[in-house]
DRENVEX-848944 format. One line per 2 residues: number of its first residue (from 1); their letters; for each residue x, y, z of N, C-alpha, C. Coordinates in Angstrom, 3 decimals. Layout:
# DRENVEX-848944
NUM) A) X,Y,Z,X,Y,Z,X,Y,Z  ...
END
This chain:
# DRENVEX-848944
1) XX) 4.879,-25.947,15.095,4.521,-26.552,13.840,4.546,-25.469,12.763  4.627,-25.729,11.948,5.408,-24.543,10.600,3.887,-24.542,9.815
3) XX) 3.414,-23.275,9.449,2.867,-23.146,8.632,2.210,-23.995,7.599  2.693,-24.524,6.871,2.694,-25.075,5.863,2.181,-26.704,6.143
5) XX) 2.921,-27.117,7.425,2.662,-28.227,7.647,1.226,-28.025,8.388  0.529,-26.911,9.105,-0.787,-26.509,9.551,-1.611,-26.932,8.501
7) XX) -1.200,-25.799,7.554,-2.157,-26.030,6.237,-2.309,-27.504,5.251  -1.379,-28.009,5.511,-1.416,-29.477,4.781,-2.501,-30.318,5.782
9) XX) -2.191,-30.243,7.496,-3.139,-31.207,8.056,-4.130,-30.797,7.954  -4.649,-29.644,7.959,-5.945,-29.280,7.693,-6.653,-29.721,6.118
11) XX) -5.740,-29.748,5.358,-6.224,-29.996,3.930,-6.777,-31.418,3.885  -5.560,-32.304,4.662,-5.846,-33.712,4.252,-7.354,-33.891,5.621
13) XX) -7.400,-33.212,6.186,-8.988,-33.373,6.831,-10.093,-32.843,6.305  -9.690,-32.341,5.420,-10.884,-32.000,4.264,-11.132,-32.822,3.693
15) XX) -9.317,-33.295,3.106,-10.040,-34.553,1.572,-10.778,-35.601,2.785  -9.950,-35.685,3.598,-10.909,-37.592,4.527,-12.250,-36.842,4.508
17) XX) -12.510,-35.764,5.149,-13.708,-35.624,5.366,-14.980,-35.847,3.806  -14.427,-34.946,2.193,-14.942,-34.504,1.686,-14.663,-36.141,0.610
19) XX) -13.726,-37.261,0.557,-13.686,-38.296,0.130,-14.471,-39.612,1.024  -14.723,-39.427,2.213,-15.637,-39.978,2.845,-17.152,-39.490,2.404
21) XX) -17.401,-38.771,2.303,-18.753,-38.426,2.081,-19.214,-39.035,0.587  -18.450,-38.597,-0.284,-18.674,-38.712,-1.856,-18.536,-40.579,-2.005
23) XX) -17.299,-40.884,-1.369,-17.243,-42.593,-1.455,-18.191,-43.244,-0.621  -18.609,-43.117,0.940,-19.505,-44.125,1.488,-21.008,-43.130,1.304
25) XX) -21.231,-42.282,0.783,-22.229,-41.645,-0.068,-22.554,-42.706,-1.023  -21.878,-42.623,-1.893,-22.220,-43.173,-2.989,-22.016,-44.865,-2.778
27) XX) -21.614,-45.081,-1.904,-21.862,-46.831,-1.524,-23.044,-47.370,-0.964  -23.370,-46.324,0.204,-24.611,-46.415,0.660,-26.104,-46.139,-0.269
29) XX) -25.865,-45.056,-1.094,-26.970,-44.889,-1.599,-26.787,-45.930,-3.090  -26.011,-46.755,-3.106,-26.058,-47.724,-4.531,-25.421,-47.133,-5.754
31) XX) -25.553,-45.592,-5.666,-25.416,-45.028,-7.118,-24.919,-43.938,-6.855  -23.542,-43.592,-7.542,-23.079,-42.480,-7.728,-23.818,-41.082,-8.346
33) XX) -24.335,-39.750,-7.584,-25.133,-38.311,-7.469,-23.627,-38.115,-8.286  -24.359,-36.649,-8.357,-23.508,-35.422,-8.609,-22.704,-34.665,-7.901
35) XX) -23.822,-35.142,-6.558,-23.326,-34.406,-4.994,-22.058,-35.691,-4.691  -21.946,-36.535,-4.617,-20.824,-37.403,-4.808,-19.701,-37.214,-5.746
37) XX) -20.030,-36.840,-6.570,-18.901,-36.544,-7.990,-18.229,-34.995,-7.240  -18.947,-33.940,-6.940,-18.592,-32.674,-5.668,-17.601,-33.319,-5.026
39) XX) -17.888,-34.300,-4.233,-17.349,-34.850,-2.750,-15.888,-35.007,-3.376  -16.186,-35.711,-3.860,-14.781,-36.443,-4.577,-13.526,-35.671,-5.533
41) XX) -14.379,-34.661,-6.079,-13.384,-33.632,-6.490,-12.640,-32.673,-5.824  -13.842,-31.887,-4.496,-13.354,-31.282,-3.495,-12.044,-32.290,-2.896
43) XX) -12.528,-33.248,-2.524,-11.241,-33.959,-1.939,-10.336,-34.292,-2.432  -10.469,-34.788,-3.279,-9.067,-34.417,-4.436,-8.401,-33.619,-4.026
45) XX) -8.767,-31.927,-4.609,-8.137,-30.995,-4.951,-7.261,-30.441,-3.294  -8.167,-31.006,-2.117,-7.255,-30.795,-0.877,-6.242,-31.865,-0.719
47) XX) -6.424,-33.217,-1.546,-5.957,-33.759,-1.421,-4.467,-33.317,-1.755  -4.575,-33.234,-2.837,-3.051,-32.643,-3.725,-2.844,-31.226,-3.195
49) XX) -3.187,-30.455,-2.433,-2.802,-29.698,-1.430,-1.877,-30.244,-0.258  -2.907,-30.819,0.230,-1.797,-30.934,1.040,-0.686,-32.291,0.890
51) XX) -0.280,-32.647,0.249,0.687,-33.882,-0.674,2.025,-32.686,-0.404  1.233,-31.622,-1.647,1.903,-30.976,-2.462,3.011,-29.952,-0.626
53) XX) 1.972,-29.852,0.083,2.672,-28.844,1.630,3.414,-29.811,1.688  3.014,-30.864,2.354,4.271,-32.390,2.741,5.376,-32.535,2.423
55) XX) 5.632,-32.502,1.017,6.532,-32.794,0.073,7.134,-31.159,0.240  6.981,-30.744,0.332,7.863,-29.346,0.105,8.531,-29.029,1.513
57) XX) 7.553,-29.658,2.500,7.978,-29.551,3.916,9.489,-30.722,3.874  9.017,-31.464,3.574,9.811,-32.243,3.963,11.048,-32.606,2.828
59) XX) 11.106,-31.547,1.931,12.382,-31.438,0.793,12.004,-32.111,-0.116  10.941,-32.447,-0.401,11.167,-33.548,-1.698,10.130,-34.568,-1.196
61) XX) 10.034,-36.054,-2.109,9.292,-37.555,-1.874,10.038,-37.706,-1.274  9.768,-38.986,-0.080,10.428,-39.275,1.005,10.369,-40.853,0.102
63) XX) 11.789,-41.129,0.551,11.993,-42.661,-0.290,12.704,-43.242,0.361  13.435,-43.067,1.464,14.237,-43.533,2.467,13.842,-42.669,3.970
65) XX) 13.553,-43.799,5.585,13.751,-45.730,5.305,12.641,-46.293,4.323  12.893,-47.687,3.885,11.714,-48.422,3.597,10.404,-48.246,3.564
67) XX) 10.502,-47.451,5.042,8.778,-47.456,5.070,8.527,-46.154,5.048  9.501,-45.188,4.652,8.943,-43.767,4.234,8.267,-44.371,2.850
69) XX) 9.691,-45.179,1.906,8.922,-45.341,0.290,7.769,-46.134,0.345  8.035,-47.242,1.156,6.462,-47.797,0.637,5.156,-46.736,1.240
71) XX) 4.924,-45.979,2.323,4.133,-44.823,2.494,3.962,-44.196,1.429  4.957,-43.590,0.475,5.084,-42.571,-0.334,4.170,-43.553,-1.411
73) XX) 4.898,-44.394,-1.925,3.983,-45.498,-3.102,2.933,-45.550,-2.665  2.807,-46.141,-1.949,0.826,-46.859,-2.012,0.371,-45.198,-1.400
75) XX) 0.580,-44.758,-0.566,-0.311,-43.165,-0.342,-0.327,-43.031,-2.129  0.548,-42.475,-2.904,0.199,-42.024,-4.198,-0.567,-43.172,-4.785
77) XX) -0.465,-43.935,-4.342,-1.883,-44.817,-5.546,-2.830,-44.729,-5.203  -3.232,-44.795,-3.635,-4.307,-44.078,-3.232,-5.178,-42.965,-3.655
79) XX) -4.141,-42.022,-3.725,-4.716,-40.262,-4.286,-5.063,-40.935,-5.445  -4.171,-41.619,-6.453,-4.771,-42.204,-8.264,-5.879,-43.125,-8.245
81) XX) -5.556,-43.756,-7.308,-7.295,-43.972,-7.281,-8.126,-43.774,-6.531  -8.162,-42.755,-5.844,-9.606,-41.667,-5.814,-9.974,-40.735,-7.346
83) XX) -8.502,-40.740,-7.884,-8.537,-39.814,-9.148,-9.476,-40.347,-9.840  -8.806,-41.615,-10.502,-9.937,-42.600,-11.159,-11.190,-42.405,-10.845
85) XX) -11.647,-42.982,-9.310,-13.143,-42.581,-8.843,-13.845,-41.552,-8.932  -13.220,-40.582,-9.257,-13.683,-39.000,-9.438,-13.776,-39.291,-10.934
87) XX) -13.044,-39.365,-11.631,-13.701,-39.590,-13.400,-14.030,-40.371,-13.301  -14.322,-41.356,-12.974,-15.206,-42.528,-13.478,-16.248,-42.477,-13.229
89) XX) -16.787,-41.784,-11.988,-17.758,-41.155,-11.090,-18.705,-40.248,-12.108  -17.773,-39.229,-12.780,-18.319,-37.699,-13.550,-18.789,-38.630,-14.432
91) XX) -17.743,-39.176,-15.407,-18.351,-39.551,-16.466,-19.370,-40.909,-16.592  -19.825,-41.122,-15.463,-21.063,-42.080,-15.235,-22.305,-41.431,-15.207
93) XX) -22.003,-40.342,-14.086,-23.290,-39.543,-14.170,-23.260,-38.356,-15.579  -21.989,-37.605,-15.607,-22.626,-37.179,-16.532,-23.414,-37.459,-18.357
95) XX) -23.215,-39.239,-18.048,-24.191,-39.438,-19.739,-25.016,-40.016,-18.845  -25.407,-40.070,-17.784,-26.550,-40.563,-17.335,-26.336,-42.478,-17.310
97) XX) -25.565,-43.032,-17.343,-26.169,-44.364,-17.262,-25.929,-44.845,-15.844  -27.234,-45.337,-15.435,-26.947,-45.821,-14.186,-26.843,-47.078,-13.520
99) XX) -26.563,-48.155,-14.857,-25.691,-48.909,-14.906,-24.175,-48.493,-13.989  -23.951,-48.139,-15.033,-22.277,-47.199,-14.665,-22.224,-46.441,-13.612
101) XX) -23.005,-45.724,-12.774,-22.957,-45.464,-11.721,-23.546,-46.052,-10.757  -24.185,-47.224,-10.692,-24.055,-48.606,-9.585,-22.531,-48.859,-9.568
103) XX) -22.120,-49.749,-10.867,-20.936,-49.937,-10.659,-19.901,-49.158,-9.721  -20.069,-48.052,-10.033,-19.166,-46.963,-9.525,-19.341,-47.359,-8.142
105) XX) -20.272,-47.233,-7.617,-20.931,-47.316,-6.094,-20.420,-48.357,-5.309  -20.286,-49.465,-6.061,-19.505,-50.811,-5.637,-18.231,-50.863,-5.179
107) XX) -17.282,-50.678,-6.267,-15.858,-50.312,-5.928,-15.532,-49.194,-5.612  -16.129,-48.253,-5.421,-15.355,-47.113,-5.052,-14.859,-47.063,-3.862
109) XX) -15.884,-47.751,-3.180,-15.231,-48.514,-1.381,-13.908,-48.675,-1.348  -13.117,-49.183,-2.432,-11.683,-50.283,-1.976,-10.748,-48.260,-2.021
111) XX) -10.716,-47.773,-3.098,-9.690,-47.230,-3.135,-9.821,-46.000,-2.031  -10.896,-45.651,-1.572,-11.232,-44.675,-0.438,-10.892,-45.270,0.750
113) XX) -10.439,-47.007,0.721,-10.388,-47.407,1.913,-8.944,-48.078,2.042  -8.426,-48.032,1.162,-6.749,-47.758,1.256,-6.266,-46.589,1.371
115) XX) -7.051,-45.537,0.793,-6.694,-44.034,1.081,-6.824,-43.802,2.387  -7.869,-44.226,3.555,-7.766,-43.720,5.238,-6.838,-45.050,5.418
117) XX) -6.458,-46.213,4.858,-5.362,-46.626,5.291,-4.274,-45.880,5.926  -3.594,-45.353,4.590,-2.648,-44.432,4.309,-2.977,-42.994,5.451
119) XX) -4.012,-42.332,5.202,-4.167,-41.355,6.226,-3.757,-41.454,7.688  -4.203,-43.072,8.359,-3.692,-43.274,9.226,-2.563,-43.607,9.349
121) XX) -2.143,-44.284,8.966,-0.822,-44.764,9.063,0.361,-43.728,8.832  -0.017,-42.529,7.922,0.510,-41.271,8.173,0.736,-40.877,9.513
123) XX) -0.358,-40.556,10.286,-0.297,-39.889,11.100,0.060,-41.044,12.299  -0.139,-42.174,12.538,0.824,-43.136,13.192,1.926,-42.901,13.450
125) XX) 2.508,-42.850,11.876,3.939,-43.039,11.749,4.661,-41.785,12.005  3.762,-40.480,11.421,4.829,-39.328,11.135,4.263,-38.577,12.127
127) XX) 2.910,-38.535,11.855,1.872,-37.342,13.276,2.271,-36.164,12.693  1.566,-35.073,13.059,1.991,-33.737,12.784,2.744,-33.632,14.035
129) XX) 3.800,-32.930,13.402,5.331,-32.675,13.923,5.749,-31.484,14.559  5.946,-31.200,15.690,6.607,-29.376,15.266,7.059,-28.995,15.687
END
């Protein structure tokens, strides 16, 4: 297994790990913390780590067969909306209304839970390789 592709699976077990915490965190406890708004950024930022190894591993977005592109699509809407959840998240808590961070708490479920869609079905389909 190549380098790169090491460091990508390890990354994307950060974001599951560090986007699980911040999303069923903040579902369970009703209301989006700060320590949740953390979760969600950390995972992010491994997130687009390891995207970013994938894609370089593998020459480019994968868009052919079929079900490389639709992987490639909905995985990236996934990552955009955790993005979303991560600002929508900050800027709930940080003016304080906690209105707005109930809300947050509610939906943030769906897009964290098309995102381990995608995680799995990654590793279904492609597995680390080497």
């Amino acid at each position: 297994m190549s380098p790169i592709i090491m460091v990508s699976v390890f990354a994307l077990f950060v974001a599951l790990v560090m986007y699980s915490l911040g999303a069923v965190g903040a579902f369970r406890a009703k209301a989006v913390t700060k320590k949740h708004v953390t979760y969600l950024w950390i995972g992010f930022v491994f997130d687009v780590i390891a995207t970013a190894g994938m894609a370089i591993e593998a020459g480019g977005v994968v868009v052919s067969p079929l079900s490389g592109l639709l992987h490639t699509v909905i995985a990236f809407a996934a990552m955009f909306g955790m993005l979303a959840a991560a600002v929508a998240a900050t800027q709930a808590v940080s003016k304080a209304q906690d209105a707005a961070r109930a809300a947050v708490a509610k939906w943030i479920i769906w897009p964290w839970g098309l995102w381990v869609v995608m995680f799995v079905w990654g590793f279904a389909t492609r597995g680390p390789r080497g």
